[in-house]
C-alpha positions, 0 to 999 in steps of 0.5 A: 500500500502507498502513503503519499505523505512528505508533509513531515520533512526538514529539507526537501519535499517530494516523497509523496510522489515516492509510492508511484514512482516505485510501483512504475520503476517495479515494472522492470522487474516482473519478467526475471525472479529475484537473483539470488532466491530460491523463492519468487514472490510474484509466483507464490504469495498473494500480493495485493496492491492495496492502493494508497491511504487517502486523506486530507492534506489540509488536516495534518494532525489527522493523519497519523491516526488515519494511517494507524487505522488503514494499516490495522484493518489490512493487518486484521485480516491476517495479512502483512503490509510491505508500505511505499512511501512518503516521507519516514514519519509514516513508519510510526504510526504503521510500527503502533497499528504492528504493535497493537496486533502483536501485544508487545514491542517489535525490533527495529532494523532500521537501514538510513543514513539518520538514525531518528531518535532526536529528542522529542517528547510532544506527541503531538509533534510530526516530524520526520526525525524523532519518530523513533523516539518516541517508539522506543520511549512508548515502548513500541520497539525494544531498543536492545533488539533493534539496529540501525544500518547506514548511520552517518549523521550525529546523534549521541544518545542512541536510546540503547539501539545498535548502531551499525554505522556506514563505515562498519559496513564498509570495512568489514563488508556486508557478508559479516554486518548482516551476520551480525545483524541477525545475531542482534535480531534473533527470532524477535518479531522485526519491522524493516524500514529501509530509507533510501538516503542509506544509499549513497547520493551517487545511488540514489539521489532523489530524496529529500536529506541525501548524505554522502559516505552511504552504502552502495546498491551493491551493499545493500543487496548483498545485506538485504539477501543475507539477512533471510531467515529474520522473523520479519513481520513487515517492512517500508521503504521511504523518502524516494523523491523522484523530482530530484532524480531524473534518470529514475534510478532512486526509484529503481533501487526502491522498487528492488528494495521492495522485492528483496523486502517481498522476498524475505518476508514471504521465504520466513512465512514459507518456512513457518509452514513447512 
């Protein structure tokens, strides 16, 4: 399902046009499996394109609720959601529609060049950048259990959450960080949120707070790819601003990431079952 909403952002607006410009870029990608799978998504789970969460730009304060909402009655039917975006506020409002299903916190694997833990405790507050927060000060993710993958912009308390940051994964390589990933998550019930701006700017330029020194697409793959097996229970993928980016790769990468999302997601579900 798409959320076109970039109503949160500190720098550049754009990533309402992110969920169509993702589903056009998919279209790349519907003839070939996924390399690297044993699994193709397209032929054994039931996708749904839900459409996008309509609401009104005029009433900001009400959207988070009405995203919370759309996002509990897909997840009332037994389902999960892999949500396009919009800017990355979206994630907390979808992290407290999991977080009521579920009954008790989530982890957290988080890729982004930002971490979004600044200090925020108006809950009235929308902002793109102290969502998560107000996630682990409500409880909603358990920061022992969560990681974040990418960093590259300061933020001194990290609330207790790994941090893996962009130069680890470039020195040790995405082989070992995603070992390492999954040695933190274990069989935790995870949320994955993968911002697009964890990609270097050379890889992925539309979106709205590029910062360079990120991860390759490469990288990202081979992370993505190794860390199948993880009890994942949804996913998003945020801040795509096609305007800024007029060869469309940003939107490409995002619509891989969704696949690779699809992908690791539908081969644990199909595990639970064999």
């Amino acid at each position: 399902t798409g959320v076109p909403f970039d109503q949160t952002v500190t720098n550049r607006p754009g990533a309402r046009f992110g969920p169509r410009a993702i589903r056009e870029a998919s279209t790349l990608q519907t003839f070939d499996p996924p390399y690297g799978w044993d699994f193709d998504p397209m032929q054994e789970l039931n996708i749904i394109d839900y459409g996008d969460l309509a609401f009104d730009y005029a009433k900001v304060q009400d959207f988070p609720s009405l995203l919370e909402q759309h996002i509990s009655k897909i997840l009332s039917n037994n389902v999960s959601t892999i949500v396009l975006g919009g800017d990355h506020f979206i994630t907390y409002p979808i992290l407290k529609a999991y977080f009521n299903k579920l009954g008790s916190p989530l982890s957290l694997l988080q890729f982004d060049a930002h971490s979004d833990t600044w200090p925020d405790d108006d809950e009235d507050r929308i902002d793109h950048g102290t969502m998560f927060y107000k996630a682990v000060k409500s409880g909603i993710i358990d920061p022992k259990t969560s990681v974040q993958v990418g960093i590259r912009t300061t933020n001194e308390d990290t609330l207790g959450v790994n941090i893996i940051d962009a130069r680890e994964v470039h020195e040790n390589g995405p082989v070992e960080v995603a070992k390492k990933i999954k040695s933190i998550l274990g069989n935790q019930p995870t949320y994955l949120t993968f911002d697009i701006d964890c990609l270097d700017p050379a890889f992925a330029p539309g979106t709205g707070t590029p910062v360079w020194g990120g991860l390759s697409s490469g990288q990202a793959a081979i992370l993505l790819r190794d860390i199948a097996g993880i009890n994942m229970i949804g996913g998003d993928v945020v801040e795509v601003s096609p305007s800024y980016d007029t060869s469309g790769a940003t939107a490409i990468a995002g619509a891989h990431a969704v696949t690779e999302l699809l992908c690791i997601w539908g081969s644990n579900s199909k595990n639970k079952r064999a």
